[in-house]
Backbone as CSV, one residue per row, in Angstrom:
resi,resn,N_x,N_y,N_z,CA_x,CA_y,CA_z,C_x,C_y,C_z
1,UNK,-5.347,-11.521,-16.712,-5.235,-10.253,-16.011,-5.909,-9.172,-16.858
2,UNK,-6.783,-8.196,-16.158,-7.278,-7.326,-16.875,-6.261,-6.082,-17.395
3,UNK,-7.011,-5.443,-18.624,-6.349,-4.366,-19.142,-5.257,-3.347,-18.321
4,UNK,-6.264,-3.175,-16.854,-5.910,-2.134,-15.997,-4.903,-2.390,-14.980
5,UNK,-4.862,-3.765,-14.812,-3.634,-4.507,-13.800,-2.581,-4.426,-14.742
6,UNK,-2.673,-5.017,-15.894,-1.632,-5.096,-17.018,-1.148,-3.931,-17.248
7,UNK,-1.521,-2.860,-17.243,-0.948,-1.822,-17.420,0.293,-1.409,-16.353
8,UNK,-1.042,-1.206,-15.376,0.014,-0.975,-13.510,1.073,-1.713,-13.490
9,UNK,0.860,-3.425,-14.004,1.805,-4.130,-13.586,3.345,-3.574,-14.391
10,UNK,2.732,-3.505,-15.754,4.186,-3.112,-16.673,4.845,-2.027,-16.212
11,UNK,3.895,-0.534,-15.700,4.397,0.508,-15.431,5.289,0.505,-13.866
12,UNK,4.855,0.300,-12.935,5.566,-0.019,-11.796,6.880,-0.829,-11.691
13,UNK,6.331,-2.277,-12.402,7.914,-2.939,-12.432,8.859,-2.341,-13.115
14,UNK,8.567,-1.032,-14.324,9.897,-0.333,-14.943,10.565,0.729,-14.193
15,UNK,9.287,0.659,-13.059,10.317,2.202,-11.757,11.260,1.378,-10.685
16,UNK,10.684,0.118,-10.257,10.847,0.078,-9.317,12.461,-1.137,-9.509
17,UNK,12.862,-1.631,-7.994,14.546,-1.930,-8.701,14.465,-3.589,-8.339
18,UNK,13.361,-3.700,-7.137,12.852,-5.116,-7.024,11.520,-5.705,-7.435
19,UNK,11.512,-5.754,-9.269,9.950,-5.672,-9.744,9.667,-7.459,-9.347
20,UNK,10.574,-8.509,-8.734,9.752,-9.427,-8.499,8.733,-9.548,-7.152
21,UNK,9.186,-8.597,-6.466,8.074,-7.910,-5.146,6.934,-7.432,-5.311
22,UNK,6.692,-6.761,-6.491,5.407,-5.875,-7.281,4.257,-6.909,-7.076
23,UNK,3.058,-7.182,-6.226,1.854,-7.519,-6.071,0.657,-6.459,-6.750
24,UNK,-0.272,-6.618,-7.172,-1.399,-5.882,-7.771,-2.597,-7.138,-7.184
25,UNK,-3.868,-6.677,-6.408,-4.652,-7.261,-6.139,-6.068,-5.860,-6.677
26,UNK,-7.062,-6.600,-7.514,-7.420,-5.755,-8.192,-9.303,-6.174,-7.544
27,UNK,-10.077,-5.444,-7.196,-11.641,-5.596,-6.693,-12.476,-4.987,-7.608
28,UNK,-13.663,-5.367,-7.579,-14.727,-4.647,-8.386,-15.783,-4.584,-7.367
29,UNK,-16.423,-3.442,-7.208,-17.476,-3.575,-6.909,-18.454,-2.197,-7.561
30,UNK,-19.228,-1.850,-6.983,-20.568,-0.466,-7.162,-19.672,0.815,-7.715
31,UNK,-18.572,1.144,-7.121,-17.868,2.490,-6.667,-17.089,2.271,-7.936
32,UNK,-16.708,0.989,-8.676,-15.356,0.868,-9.963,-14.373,-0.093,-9.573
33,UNK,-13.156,-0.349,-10.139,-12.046,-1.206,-10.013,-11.637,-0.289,-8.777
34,UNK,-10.594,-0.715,-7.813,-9.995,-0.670,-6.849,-8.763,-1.836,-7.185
35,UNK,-7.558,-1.070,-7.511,-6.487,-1.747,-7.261,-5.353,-1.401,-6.192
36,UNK,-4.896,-2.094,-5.535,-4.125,-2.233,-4.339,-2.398,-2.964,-4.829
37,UNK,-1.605,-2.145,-4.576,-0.668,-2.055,-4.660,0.517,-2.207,-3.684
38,UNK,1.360,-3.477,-3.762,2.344,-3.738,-2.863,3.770,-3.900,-3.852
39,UNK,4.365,-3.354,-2.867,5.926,-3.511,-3.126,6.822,-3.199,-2.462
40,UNK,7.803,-3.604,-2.783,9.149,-3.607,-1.446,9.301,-2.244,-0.914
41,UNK,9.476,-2.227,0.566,9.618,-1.086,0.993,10.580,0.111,0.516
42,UNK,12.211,-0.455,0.010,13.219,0.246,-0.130,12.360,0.967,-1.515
43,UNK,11.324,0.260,-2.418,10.988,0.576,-3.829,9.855,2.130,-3.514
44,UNK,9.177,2.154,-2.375,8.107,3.111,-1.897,8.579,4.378,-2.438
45,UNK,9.549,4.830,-2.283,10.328,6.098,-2.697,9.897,7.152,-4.190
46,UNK,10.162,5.623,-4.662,10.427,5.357,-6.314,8.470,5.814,-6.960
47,UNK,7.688,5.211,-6.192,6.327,5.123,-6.470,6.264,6.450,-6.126
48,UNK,6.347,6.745,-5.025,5.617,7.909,-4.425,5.742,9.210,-5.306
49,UNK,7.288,9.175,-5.217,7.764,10.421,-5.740,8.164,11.235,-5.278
50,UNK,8.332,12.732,-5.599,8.717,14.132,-4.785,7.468,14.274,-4.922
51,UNK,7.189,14.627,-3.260,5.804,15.531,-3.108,4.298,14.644,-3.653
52,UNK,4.836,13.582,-3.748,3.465,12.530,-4.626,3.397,12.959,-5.628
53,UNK,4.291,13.457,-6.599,3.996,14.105,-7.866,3.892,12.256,-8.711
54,UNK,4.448,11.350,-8.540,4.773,10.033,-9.501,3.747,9.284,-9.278
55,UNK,3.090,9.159,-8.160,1.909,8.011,-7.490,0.599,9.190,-8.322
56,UNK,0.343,10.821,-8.388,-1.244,11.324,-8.822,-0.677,11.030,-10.367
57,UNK,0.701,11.010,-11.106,1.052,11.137,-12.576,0.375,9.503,-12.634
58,UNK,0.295,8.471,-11.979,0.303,6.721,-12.371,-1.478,7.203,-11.895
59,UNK,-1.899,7.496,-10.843,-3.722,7.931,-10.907,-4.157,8.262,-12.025
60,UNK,-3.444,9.803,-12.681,-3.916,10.032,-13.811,-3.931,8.882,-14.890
61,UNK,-3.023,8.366,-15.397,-3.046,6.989,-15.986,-3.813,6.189,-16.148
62,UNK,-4.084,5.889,-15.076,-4.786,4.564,-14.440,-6.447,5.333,-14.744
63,UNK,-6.594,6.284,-14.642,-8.177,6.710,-14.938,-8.522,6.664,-16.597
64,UNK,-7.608,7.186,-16.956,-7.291,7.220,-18.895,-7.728,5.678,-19.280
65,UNK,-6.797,4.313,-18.797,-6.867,3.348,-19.493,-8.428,3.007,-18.851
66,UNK,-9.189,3.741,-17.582,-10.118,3.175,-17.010,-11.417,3.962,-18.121
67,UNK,-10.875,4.953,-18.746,-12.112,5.742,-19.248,-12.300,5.035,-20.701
68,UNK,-11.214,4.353,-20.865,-11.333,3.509,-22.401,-11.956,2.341,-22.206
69,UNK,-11.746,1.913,-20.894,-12.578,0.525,-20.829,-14.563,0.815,-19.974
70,UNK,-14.343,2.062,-20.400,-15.516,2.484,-19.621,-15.739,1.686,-17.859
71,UNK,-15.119,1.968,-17.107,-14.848,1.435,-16.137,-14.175,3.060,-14.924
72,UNK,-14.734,3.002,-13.759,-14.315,3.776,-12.400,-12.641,3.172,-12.067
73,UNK,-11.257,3.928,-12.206,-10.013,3.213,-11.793,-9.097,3.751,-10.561
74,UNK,-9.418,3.216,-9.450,-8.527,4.257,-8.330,-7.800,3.141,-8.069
75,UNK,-6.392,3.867,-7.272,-5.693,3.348,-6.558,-4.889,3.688,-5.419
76,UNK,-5.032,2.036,-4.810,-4.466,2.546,-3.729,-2.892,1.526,-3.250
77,UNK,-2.268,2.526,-2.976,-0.680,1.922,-2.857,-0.841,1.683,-1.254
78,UNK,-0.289,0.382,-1.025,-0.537,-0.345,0.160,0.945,0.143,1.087
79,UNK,0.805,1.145,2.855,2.698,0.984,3.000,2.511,-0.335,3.608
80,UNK,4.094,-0.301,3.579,5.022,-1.545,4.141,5.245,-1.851,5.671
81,UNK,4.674,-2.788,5.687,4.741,-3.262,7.492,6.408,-2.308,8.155
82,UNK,5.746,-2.022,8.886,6.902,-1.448,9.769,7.182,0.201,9.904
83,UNK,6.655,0.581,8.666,6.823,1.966,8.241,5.773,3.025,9.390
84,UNK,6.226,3.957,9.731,5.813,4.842,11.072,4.348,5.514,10.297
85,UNK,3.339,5.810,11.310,2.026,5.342,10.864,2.118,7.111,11.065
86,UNK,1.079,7.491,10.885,0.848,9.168,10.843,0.361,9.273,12.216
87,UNK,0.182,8.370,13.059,-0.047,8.885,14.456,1.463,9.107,15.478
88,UNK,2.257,7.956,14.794,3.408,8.382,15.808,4.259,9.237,15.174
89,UNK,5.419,9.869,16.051,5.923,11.328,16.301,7.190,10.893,15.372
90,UNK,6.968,12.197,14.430,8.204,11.831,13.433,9.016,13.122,14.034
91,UNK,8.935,13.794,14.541,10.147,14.993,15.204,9.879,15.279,16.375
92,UNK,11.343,15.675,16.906,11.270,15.790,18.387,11.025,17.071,19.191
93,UNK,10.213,17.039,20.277,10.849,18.218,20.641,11.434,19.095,21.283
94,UNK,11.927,20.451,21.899,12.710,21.542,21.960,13.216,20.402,23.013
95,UNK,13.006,20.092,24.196,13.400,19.452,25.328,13.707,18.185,24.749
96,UNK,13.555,17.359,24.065,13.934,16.178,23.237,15.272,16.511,22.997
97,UNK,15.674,17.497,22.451,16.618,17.959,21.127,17.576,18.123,22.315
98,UNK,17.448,19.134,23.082,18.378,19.589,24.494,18.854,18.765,24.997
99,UNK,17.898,17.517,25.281,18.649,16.535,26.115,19.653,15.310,25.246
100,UNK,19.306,15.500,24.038,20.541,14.536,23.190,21.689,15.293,23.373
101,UNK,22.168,16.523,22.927,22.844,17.534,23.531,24.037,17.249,24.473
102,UNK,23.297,16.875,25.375,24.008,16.343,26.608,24.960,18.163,27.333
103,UNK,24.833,19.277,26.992,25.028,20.329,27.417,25.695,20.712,28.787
């Protein structure tokens, strides 16, 4: 495993609460490393953070160990089957709300 998986791998499995779920699938091509990141859904929380502040703090990281190996390091955290996609409707509305109500 390279430097840059090895790293991700150690750092993630110490956040997360099911680190035998933690997958890292790592690509090379023109653009730099591309690593892809899976893990248990209940663990997503834990990665992300407040506000994505924990997932750009593990980017920053991940570019540091990439600038020592002279190497391009992004990543991308994979969601979890099932999880509501940015097209469907996460709030309801005014007439939604009224009619749970039951008034």
């Amino acid at each position: 495993m390279e430097k840059d998986a090895q790293f991700l791998d150690m750092l993630i499995k110490s956040l997360v609460d099911n680190p035998d779920d933690v997958k890292i699938n790592r690509t090379v091509d023109e653009m730099g490393v591309l690593l892809t990141l899976d893990v248990n859904p209940a663990d997503m929380g834990k990665i992300i953070g407040r506000e994505g502040n924990t997932a750009k703090a593990i980017r920053t990281l991940l570019r540091i160990v990439g600038m020592k190996n002279n190497s391009r390091v992004n990543l991308k955290i994979s969601e979890p089957a099932g999880s509501p996609s940015k097209d469907q409707k996460a709030v309801k509305t005014v007439d939604e709300s009224l009619a749970d109500l039951d008034l």
